[in-house]
C-alpha positions in Angstrom: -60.1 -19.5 121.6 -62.8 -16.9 122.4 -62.5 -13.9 124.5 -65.4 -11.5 125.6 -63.8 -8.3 125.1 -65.5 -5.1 127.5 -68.0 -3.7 124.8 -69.4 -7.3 124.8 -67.8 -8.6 121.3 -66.6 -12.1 121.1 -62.7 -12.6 119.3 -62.2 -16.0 117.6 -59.5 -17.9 116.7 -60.8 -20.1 114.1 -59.0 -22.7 111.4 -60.5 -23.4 108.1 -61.7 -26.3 108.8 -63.9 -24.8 111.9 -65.3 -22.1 109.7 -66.2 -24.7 107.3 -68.2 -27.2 110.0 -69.9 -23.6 111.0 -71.0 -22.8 107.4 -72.6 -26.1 107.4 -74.3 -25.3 110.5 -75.3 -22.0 109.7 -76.6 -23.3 106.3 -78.6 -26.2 108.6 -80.5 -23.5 110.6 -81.2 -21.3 107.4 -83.0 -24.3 106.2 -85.1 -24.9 109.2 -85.8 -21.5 109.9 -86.9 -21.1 106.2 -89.6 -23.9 106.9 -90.8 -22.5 109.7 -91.5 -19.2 108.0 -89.1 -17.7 111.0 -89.2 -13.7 111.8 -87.7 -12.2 108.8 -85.3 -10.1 110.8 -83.9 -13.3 112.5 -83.4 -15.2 108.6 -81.6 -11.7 107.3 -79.4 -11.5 110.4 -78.4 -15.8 109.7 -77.9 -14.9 105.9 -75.8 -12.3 107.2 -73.8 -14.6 109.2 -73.4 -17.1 106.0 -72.2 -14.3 104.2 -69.8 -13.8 106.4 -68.6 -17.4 107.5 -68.4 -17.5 103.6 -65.9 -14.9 103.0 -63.7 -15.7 105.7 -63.5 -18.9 104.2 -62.5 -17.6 101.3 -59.7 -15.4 102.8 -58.0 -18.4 104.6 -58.1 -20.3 101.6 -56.6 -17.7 99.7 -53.9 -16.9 102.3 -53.0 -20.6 102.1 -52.6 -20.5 98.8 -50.4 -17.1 98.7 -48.0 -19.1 100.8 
């Protein structure tokens, strides 16, 4: 479930299996914006998100695993 909070930032409620579909999607416009030589900015600020998708990731499956 999202929620626009008042300074404009968007809280998610995500399972592991969502953040996984999004790294896939992420990964999917990487690759095209790569090809179409996109605005640097725009392909650090994805990467960024990657990153990020990535290490969630991670810390569900770790939780999982704890318990």
């Amino acid at each position: 479930m999202a929620n626009l909070t008042r300074v404009g930032t968007v809280g998610l409620e995500l399972t592991r299996e969502e953040v996984c579909n999004l790294i896939g999607a992420v990964g999917a416009v990487i690759a095209k914006a790569q090809c179409r030589e996109v605005n640097c900015d725009v392909l650090d600020s994805l990467t960024e998100v990657d990153k990020t998708l990535k290490e969630t990731y991670n810390q569900i499956t770790n939780i999982l695993e704890y318990e």
